[in-house]
N, C-alpha and C positions, 0 to 999 in steps of 0.2 A: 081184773077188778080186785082191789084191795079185800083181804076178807074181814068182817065184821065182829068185834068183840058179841060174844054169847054169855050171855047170864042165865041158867037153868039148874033148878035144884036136884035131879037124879044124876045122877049115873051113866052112861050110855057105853056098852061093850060093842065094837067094830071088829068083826072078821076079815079079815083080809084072803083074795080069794089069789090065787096063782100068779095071775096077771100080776098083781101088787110087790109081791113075793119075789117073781122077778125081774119087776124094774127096782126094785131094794137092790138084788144082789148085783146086778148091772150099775147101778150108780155107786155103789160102793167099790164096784173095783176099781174102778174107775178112781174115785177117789183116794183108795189105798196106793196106785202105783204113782199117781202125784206128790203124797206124802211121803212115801220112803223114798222119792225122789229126794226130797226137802230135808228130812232127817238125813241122809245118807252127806249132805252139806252139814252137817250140824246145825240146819234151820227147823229148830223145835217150835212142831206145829202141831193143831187141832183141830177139829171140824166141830159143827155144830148146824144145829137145826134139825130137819124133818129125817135125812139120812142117820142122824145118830138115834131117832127117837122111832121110827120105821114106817108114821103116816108119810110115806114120798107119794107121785104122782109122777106122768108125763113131764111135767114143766117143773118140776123141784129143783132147786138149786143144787152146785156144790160149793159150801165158802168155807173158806178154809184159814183159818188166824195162825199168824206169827204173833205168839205173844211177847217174847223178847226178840225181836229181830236186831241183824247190824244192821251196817246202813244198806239203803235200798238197793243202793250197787250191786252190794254183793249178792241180796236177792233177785235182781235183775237178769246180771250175769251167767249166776248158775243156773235160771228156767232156759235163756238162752243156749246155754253148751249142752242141756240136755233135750233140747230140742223144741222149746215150749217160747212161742213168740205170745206177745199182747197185743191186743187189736184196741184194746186203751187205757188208758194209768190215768189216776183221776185222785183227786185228794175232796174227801167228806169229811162233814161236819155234822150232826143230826141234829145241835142246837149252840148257844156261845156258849154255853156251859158244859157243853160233851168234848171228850177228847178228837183231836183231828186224826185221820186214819189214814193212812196209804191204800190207795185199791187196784190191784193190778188183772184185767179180766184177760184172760183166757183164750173165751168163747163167749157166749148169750150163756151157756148156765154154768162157768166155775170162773170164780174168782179167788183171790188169797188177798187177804188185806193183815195191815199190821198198823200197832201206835207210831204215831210221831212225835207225843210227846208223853206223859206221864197217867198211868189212869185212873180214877178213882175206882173204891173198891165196886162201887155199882156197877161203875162199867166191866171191870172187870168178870164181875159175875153173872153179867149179861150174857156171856157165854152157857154158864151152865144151867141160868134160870132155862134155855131154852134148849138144853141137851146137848154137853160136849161131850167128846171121844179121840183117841189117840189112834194111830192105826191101829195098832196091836189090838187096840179095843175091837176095832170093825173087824179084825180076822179071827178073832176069835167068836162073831158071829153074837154078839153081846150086839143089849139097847139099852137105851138109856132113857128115865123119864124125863120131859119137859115140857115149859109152855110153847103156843101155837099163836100166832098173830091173832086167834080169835081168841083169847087169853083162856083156851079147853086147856088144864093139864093132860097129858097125855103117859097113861100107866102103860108101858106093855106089858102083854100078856102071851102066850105062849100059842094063839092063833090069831092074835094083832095087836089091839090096843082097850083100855077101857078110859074115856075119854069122860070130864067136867070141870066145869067154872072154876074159874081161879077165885073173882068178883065175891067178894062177902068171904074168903076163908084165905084171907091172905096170909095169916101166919101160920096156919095148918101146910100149907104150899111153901113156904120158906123151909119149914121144917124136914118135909117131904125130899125138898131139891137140894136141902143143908145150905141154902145161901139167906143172907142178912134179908127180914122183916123190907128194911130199905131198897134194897133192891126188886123185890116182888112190887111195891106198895110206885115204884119207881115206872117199875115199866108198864101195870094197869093204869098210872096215869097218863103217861104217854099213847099208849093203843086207842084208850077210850078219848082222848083229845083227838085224838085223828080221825079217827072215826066222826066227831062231832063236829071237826073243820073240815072236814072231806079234804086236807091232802097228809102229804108223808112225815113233813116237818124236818126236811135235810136244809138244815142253813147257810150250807156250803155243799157246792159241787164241783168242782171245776176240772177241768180236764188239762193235763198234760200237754207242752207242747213235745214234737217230738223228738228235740234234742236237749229238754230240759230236766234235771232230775228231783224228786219229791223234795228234798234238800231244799235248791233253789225254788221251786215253789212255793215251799213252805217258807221261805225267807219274804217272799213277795209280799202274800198273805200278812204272814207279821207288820210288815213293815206299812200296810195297806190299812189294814182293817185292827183300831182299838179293840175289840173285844176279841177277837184274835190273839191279839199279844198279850192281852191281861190272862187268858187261856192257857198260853203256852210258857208264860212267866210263872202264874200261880203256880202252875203243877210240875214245871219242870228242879 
């Protein structure tokens, strides 16, 4: 179940007890030996979300972005030689106005995705509204602040987190995360839209066939769907 945007005016401090503490350092290596798999290709990459920020769980993800990637190929390629198959490749969208992404999963919980066309700076900073990191950052045992799908900023603290609303202090939160007014102000509208539609708002999903490359898909698409190409025209 999706989690629900939170509007509450205190404060709330969350301790983290052992359990928590070591499925953190479990998902994070987890995470670090896929990235310096990635960098050691010269595919500079970052993580983000609940593993950078330290609220993980059982079910938390690992996503992991190529923010300049080459072409898919050669991403493809090198998770290949280094032993890493995909069980699906999929090309998203989250609206006609988002950029389209590459997503190449894993398993059920690590993916790495990367742009296929140009991003704006929102998107861009989607990243860090929600807590990015580099390996180097995860080994040296560093967190980072960020938003949560239930739009709590998330502070840590030195036995977990101190967690509140983003809702009503949206530029105190821009400030906080050092990213543009816009992009805070961006992504509480979208959480709270979904929330009020009950679904995700991906306007694109499509799946890979499996002899075809994001490339050609992405050709299809274009060539398929007008707000697609005005998408990938505008920003390219």
């Amino acid at each position: 179940m999706a989690k629900k945007p939170v509007k509450r005016a205190e404060r709330v401090e969350v301790f983290y007890d052992q359990n928590r503490w070591a499925i953190l350092n479990e998902l994070r290596q987890k995470t670090v030996e896929l990235m310096e798999i990635l960098n050691s290709a010269h595919l500079q990459s970052i993580v983000h979300g609940s593993i950078v920020r330290g609220d993980v769980s059982k079910t938390s993800d690992i996503d992991i972005f190529l923010p300049t990637p080459p072409s898919s190929f050669i991403i493809e390629t090198y998770l290949e030689r280094s032993g890493f198959r995909s069980y699906q490749r999929k090309i998203v969208q989250a609206t006609p106005l988002y950029a389209l992404k590459g997503q190449i999963e894993l398993d059920q919980q690590t993916s790495i995705s990367f742009p296929l066309v140009k991003m704006r700076l929102t998107e861009k900073e989607f990243y860090k509204f929600g807590g990015e990191a580099t390996a180097q950052f995860l080994k040296d045992q560093k967190r980072a602040s960020g938003v949560d799908k239930r739009l709590m900023l998330i502070e840590p603290t030195t036995d977990g987190h101190i967690e509140s609303s983003v809702v009503g202090r949206e530029e105190e939160v821009s400030n906080i995360l050092d990213v543009s007014l816009n992009t805070v102000l961006d992504r509480v509208r979208a959480l709270v839209r979904r929330d009020k539609v009950g679904r995700t708002g991906v306007y694109i999903e499509k799946e890979l066939e499996s002899d075809e490359t994001f490339e050609q898909a992405l050709k299809k698409l274009v060539d398929k769907n007008p707000a697609v190409r005005r998408r990938a025209k505008f920003f390219s």
